[in-house]
ZAGU-331838 format. One record per residue (C-alpha): residue in three letters; x, y, z negated. Coordinates in Angstrom, 1 decimal. Each point is the difference from the previous one (the first is absolute). Example, Ala and Ser with C-alpha at 12.3 -4.5 7.8 and 13.67 -1.06 7.14 Angstrom:
<sites>
SITE  code      xx      yy      zz
SITE   ALA    12.3    -4.5    -7.8
SITE   SER     1.4     3.4     0.7
</sites>
This chain:
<sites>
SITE  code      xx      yy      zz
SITE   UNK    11.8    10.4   -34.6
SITE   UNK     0.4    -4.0    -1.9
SITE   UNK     3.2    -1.5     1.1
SITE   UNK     0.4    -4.1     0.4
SITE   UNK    -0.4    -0.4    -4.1
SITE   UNK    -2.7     1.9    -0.8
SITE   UNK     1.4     3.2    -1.0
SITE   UNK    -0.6     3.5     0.3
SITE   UNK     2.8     1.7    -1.0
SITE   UNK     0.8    -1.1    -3.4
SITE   UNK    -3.6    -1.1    -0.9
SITE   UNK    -1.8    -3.0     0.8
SITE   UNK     1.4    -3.7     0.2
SITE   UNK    -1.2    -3.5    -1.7
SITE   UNK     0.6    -0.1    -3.6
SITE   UNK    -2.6    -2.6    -0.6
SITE   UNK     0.9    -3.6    -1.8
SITE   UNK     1.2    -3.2     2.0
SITE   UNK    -3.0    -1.5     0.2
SITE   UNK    -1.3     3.0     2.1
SITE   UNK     2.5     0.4     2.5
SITE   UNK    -1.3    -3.3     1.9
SITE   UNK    -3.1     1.9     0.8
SITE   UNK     1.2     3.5     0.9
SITE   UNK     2.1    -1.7     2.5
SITE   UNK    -2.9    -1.9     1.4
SITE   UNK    -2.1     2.8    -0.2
SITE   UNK     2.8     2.5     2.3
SITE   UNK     0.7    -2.3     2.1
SITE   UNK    -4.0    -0.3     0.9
SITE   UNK    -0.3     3.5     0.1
SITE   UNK     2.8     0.4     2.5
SITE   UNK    -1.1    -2.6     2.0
SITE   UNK    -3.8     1.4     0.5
SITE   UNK     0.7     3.6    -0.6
SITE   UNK     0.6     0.3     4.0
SITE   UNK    -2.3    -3.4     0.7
SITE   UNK    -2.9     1.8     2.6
SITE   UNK    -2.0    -2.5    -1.0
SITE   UNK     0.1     0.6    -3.7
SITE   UNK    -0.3     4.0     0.7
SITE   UNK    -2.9    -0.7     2.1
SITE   UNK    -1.2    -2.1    -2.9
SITE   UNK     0.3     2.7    -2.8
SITE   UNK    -1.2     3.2     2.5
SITE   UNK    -3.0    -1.8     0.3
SITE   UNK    -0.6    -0.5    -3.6
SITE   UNK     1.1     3.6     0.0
SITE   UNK    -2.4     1.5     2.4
SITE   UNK    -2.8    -2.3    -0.4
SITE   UNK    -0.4    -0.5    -3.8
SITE   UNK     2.4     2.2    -1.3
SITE   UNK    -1.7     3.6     2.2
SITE   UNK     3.7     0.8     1.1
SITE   UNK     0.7     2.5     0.9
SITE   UNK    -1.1     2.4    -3.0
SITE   UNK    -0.6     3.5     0.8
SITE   UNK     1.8     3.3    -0.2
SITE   UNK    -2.9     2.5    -1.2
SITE   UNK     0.6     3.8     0.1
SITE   UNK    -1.0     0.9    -3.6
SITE   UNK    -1.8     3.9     1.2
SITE   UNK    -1.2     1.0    -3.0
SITE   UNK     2.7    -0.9    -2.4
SITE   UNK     2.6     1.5     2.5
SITE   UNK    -1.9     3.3     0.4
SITE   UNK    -0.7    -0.1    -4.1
SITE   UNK     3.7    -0.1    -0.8
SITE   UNK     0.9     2.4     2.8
SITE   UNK     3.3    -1.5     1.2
SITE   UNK     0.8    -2.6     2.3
SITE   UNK    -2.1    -3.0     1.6
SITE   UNK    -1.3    -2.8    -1.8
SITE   UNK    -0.1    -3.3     1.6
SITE   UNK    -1.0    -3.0    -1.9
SITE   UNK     1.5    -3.5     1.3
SITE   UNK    -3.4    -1.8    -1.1
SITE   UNK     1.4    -3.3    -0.9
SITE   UNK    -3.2    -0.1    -2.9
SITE   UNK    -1.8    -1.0     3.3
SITE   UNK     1.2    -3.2     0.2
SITE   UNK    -1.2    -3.4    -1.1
SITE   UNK     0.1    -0.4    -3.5
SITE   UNK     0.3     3.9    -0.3
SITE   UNK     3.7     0.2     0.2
SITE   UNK     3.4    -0.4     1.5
SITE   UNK     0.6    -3.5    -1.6
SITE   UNK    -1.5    -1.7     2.7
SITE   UNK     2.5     0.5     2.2
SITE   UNK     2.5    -1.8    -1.7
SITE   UNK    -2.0    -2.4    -1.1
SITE   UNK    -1.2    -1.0     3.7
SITE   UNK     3.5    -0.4     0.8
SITE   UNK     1.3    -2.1    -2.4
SITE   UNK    -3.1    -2.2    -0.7
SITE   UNK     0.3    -1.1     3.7
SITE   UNK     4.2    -0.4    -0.5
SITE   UNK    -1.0    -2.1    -2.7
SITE   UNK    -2.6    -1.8     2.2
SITE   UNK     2.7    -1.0     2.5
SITE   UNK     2.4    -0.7    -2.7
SITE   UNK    -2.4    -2.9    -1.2
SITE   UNK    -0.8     1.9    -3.2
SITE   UNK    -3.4    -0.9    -1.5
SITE   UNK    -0.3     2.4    -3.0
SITE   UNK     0.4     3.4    -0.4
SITE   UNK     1.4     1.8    -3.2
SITE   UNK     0.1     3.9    -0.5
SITE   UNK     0.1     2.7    -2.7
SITE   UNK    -2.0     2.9    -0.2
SITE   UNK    -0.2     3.3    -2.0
SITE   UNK    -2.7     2.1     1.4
SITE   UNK    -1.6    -2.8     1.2
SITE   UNK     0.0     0.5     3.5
SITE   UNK     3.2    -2.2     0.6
SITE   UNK    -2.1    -2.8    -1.4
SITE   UNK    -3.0     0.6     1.6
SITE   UNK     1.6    -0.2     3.6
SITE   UNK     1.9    -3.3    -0.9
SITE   UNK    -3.4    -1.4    -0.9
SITE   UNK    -1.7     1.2     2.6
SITE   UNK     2.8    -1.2     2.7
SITE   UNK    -0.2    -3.3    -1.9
SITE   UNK    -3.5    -0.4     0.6
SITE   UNK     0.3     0.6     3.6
SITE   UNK     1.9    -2.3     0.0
SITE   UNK    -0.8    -2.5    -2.1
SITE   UNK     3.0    -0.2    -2.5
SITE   UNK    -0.2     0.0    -3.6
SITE   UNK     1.4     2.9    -1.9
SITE   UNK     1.0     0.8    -2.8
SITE   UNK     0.1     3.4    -1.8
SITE   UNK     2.1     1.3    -3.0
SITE   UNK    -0.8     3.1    -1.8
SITE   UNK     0.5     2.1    -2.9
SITE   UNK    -2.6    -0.2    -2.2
SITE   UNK     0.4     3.9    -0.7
SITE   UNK    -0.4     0.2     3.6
SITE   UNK    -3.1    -2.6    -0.2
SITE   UNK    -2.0     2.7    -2.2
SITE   UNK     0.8     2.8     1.9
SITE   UNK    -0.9    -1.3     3.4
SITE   UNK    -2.6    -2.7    -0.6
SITE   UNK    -1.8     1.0     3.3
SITE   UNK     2.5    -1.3     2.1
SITE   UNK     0.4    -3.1    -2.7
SITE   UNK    -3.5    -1.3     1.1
SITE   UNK     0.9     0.3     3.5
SITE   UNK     2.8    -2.1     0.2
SITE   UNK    -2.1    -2.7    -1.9
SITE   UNK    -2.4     0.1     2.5
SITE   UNK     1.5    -0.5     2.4
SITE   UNK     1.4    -3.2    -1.4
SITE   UNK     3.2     0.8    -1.6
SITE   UNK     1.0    -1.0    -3.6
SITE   UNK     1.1     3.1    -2.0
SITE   UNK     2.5    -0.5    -2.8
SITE   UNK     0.1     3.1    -2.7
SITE   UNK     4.1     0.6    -1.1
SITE   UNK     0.4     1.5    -3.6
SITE   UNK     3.9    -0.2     0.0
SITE   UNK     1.7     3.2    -0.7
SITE   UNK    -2.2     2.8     0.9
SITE   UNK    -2.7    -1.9     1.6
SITE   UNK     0.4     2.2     3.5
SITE   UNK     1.3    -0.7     3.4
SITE   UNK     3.8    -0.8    -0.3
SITE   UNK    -0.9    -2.8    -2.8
SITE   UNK    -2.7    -1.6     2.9
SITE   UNK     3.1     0.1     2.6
SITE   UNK     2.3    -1.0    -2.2
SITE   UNK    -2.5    -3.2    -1.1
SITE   UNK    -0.6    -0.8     4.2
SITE   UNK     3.6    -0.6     0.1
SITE   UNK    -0.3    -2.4    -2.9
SITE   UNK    -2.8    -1.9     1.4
SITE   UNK     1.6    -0.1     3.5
SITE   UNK     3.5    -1.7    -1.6
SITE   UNK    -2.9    -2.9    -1.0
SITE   UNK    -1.9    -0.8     3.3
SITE   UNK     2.5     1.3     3.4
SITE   UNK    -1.0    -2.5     2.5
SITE   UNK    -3.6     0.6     0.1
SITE   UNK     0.1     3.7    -1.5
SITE   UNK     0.8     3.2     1.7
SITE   UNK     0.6     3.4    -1.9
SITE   UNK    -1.8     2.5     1.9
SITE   UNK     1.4     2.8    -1.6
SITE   UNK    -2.0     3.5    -0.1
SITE   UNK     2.8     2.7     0.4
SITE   UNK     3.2     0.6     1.7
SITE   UNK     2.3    -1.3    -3.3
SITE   UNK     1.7    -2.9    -1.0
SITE   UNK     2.3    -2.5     1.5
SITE   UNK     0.9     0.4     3.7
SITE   UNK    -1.7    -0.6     2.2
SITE   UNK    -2.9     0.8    -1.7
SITE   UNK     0.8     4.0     0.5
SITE   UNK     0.3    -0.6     3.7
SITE   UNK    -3.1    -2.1     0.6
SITE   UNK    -2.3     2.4    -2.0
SITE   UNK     1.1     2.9     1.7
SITE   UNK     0.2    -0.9     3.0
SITE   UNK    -3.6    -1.3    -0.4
SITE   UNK    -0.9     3.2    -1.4
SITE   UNK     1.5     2.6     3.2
SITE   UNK    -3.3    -0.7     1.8
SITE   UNK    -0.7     3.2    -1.7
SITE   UNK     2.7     2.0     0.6
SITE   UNK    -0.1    -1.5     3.7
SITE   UNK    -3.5     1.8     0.4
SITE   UNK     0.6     3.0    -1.8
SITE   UNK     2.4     0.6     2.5
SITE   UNK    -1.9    -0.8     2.7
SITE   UNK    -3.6     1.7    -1.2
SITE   UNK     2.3     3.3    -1.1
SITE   UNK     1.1     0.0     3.7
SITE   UNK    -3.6    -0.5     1.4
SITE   UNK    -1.6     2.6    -2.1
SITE   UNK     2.9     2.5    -0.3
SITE   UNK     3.0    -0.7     2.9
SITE   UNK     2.2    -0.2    -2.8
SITE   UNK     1.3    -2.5    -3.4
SITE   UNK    -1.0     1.6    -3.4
SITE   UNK     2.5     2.3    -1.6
SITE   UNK    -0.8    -2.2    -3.1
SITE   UNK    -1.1    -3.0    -0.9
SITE   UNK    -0.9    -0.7    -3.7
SITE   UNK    -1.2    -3.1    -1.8
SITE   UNK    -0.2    -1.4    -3.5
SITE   UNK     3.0    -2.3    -1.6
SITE   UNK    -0.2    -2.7    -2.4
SITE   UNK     1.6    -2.7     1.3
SITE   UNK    -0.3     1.6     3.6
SITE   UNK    -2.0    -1.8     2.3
SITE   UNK    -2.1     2.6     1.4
SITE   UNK     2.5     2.3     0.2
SITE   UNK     2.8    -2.0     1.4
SITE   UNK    -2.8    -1.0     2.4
SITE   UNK    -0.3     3.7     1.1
SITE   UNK     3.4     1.3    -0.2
SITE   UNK     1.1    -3.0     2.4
SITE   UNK    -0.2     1.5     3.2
SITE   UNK     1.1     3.1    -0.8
SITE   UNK     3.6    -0.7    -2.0
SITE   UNK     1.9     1.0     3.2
SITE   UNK    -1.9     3.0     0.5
SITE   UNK     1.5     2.4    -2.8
SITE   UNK    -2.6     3.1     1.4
SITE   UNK    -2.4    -2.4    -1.5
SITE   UNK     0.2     0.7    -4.1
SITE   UNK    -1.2    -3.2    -1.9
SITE   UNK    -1.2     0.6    -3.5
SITE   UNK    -0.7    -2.8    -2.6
SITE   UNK    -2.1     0.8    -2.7
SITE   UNK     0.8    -1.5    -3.7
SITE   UNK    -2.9    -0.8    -2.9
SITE   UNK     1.8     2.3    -2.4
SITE   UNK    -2.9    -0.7    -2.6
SITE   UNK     0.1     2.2    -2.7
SITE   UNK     3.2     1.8     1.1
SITE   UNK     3.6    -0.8     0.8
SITE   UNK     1.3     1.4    -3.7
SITE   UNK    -2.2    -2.5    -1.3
SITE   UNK     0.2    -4.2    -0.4
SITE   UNK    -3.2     0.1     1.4
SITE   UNK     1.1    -0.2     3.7
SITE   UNK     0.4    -2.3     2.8
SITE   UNK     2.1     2.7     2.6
SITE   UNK     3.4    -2.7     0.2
SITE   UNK     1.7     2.0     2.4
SITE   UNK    -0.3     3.7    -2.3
SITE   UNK     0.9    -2.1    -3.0
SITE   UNK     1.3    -3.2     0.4
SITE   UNK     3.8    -1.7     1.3
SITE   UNK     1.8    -2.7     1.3
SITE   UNK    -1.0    -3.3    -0.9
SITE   UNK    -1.4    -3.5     1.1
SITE   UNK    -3.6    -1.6    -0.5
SITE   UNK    -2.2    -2.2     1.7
SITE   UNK     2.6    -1.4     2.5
SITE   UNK     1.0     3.5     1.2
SITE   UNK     2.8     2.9    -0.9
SITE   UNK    -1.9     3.3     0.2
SITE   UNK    -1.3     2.7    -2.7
SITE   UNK    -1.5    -0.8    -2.7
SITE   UNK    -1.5     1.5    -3.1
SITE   UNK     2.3    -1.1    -3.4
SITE   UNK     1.3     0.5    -2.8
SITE   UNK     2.9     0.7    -2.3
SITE   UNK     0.8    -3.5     0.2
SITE   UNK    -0.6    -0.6     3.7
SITE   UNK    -3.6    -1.8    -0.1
SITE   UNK    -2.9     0.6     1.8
SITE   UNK    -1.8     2.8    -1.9
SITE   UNK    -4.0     0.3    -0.4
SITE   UNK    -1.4     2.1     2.7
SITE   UNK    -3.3     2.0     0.1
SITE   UNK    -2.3     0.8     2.9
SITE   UNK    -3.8     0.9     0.1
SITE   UNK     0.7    -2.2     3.1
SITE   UNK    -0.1    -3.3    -0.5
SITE   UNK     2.0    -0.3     3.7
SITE   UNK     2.7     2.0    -0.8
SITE   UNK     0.2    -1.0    -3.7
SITE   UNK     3.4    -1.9     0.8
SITE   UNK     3.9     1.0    -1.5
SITE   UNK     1.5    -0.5     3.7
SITE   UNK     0.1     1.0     3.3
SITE   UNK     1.0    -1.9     3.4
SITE   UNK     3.5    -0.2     1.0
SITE   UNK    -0.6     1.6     3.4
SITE   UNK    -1.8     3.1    -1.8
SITE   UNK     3.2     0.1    -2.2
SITE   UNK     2.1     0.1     3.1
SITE   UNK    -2.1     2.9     1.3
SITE   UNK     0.6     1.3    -2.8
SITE   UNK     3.4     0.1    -0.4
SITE   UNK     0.7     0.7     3.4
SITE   UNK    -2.5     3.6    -0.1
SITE   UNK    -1.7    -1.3     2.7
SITE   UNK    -4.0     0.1    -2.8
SITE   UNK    -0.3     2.0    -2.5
SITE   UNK    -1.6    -1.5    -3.1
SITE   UNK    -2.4     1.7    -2.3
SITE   UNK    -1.8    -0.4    -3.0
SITE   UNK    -3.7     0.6    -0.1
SITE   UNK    -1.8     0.2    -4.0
SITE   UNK    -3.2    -2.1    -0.5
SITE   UNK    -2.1     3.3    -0.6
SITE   UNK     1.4     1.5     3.4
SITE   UNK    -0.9    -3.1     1.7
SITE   UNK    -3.7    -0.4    -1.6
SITE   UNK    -0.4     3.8     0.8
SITE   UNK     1.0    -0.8     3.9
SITE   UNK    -2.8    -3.0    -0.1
SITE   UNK    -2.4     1.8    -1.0
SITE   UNK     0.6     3.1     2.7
SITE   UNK     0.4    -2.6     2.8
SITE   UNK    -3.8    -1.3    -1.2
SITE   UNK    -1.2     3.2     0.1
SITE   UNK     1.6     1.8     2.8
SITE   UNK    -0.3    -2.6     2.6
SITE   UNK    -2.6    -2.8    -0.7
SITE   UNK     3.0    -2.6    -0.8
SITE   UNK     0.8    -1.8    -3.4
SITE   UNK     3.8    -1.0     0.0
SITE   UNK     1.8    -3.0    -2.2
SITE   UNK     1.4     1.7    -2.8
SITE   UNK     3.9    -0.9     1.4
SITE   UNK    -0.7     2.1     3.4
SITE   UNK    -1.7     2.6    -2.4
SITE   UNK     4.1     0.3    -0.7
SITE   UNK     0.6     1.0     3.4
SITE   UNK    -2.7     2.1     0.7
SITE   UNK     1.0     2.0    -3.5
SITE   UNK     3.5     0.6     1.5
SITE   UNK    -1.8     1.4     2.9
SITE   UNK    -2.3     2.5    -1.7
SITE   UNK     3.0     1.6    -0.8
SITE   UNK     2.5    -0.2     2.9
SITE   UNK    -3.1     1.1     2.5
SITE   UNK    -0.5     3.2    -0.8
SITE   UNK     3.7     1.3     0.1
SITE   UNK     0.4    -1.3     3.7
SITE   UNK    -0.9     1.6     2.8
SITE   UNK    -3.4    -0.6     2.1
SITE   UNK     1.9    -2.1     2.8
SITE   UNK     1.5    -2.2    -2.4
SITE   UNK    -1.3    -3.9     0.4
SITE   UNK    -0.2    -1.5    -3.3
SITE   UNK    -1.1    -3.8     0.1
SITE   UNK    -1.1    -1.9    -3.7
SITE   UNK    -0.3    -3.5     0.3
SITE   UNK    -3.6    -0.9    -1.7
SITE   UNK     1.4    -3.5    -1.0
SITE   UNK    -3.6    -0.8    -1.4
SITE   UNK    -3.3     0.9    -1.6
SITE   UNK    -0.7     1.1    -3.6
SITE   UNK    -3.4    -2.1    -0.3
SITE   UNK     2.1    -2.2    -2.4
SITE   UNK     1.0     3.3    -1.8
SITE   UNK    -3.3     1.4    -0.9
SITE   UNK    -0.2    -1.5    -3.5
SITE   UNK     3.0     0.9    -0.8
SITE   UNK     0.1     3.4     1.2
SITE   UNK    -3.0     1.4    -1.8
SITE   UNK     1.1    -1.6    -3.4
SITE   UNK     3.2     2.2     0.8
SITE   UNK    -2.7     2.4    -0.2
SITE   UNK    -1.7    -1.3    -2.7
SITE   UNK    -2.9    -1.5     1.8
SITE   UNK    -1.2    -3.5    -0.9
SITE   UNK    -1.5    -1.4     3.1
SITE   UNK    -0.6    -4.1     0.8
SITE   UNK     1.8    -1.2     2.7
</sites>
């Protein structure tokens, strides 16, 4: 998969400033070190188990596989966990690196929100300060999850750079982290930017794929004939996908916020539109213009409202080994509102993505086919903004 420097294939790497490379070093070398410690996997299972409700459930959606007629529907119900999302994985994990790397303060960046509600909420658990930054288009869209993360003790700070959206809050982490490495540690939300970032989220994020695999085979005998999960940076998905790279029978399916189409500038689908290029400490796909900057890029989602991809998604990519595919914001709201209805469960706008994909893909396979969507979390953050999408004014 990543070789010795970080790479897969052509994409990844650490094109980050000199003052930075100090503390990626520090930080892989920890990682490597405790990755394999039992004691620190004992550690973060526990956390995992106990507070976390590992492991999430694989539910047989019945109705919504006998409404559309085709193959089976299981949903990888990662909205279970704590916090109401697959963030808390990764943010177990590396709170508790940071912990034994004598780090006492916690930065993170957050889109949707839910990035920045785990980092508070692993902050408080363990009694770290933390520090949250962003965009204030972002603020207003998900002010639920705002509140929470205040709360629960951690200092918010709005970004109004550039568009105001995720990529200007990561790109602002990596400013404030140049100011305070000794104490400070970057836990960084998706599986982008300089190695080994990629590595460490990903590899804190194949718990899922890990027990898809191994519910699939409980309740079926067999692995899924595909596995599908929504891509904005590409935690969840790279998370799923994981275990099941060197099994090609296996398709993997990433599913891109193509906002108001791919013929549009309205879009955030990087790998249907974007090229070559380097951003936040990483070569990968990115979103840009003529010129060869970062473009503006639109989502309904807040959490996959960003002009990149991870490098090992690009790998996957390029190699044919995922197919990539771009969802629209109306197909996406269209598949949250049938999940609500059909089976009782309300899912995050981003998975809505997935789920969208699936609507369509179900019905042209045949009954024995095992389709898995990775639920990566809960629309109750959504709600607002999914009826004004409507045209309902409701008070969140």
């Amino acid at each position: 998969m990543t070789n010795p420097n970080g790479r897969f294939g052509a994409h990844g790497g650490q094109y980050i400033p000199e003052t930075l490379m100090n503390a990626v070093i520090e930080l892989e070398e920890a990682y490597n070190h405790l990755k394999d410690d039992p004691e620190f996997k004992a550690e973060l299972h526990a956390y995992l188990n106990d507070y976390a409700n590992r492991p999430s459930r694989l539910y047989f959606a019945q109705r919504l596989t006998e409404e559309l007629g085709g193959a089976k529907i299981y949903l990888k119900r990662e909205d279970l966990n704590h916090t109401g999302a697959h963030k808390i994985n990764n943010a177990l994990g590396q709170a508790l690196l940071a912990k034994r790397m004598d780090k006492t303060r916690l930065i993170a960046e957050t889109g949707a929100g839910q990035h920045g509600v785990a980092t508070a909420t692993v902050a408080a658990l363990l009694g770290m300060e933390c520090h949250v930054y962003m965009g204030v288009e972002d603020m207003e869209r998900q002010a639920l999850n705002v509140y929470r993360m205040r709360l629960m003790g951690a200092e918010v700070h709005g970004v109004d750079s550039g568009t105001g959206t995720l990529k200007d809050a990561v790109s602002e982490c990596m400013r404030e982290w140049t100011k305070r490495i000794d104490d400070t540690h970057y836990l960084l939300g998706s599986c982008m930017g300089p190695h080994p970032f990629p590595t460490i989220v990903r590899d804190f994020q194949a718990f899922i794929g890990q027990e898809i695999a191994d519910q699939c085979l409980e309740l079926e005998g067999r692995l899924p004939d595909y596995v599908v999960a929504c891509v904005g940076g590409g935690s969840n998905a790279i998370g799923s996908f994981h275990r099941f790279i060197d099994h090609p029978e296996v398709k993997l399916i990433g599913c891109e916020a193509a906002g108001r189409g791919i013929d549009t500038f309205q879009t955030a689908a990087t790998l249907n539109t974007g090229s070559l290029g380097i951003f936040h400490g990483m070569k990968s796909y990115f979103c840009q213009d003529k010129y060869g900057q970062i473009a503006p890029v639109y989502s309904i989602s807040a959490g996959l409202d960003y002009p990149g991809i991870g490098p090992e998604h690009a790998w996957l990519h390029d190699i044919g080994r995922a197919e990539y595919v771009a969802v629209t914001d109306e197909a996406a709201v269209d598949a949250f509102e049938r999940l609500s209805r059909t089976e009782g469960i309300i899912p995050a706008i981003e998975s809505a993505h997935a789920l969208a994909h699936v609507l369509e893909l179900a019905p042209k396979l045949p009954r024995e086919t095992i389709v898995v969507v990775t639920l990566s979390g809960r629309g109750d953050k959504d709600c607002a903004a999914m009826a004004r999408y409507r045209g309902e004014q409701i008070n969140e």
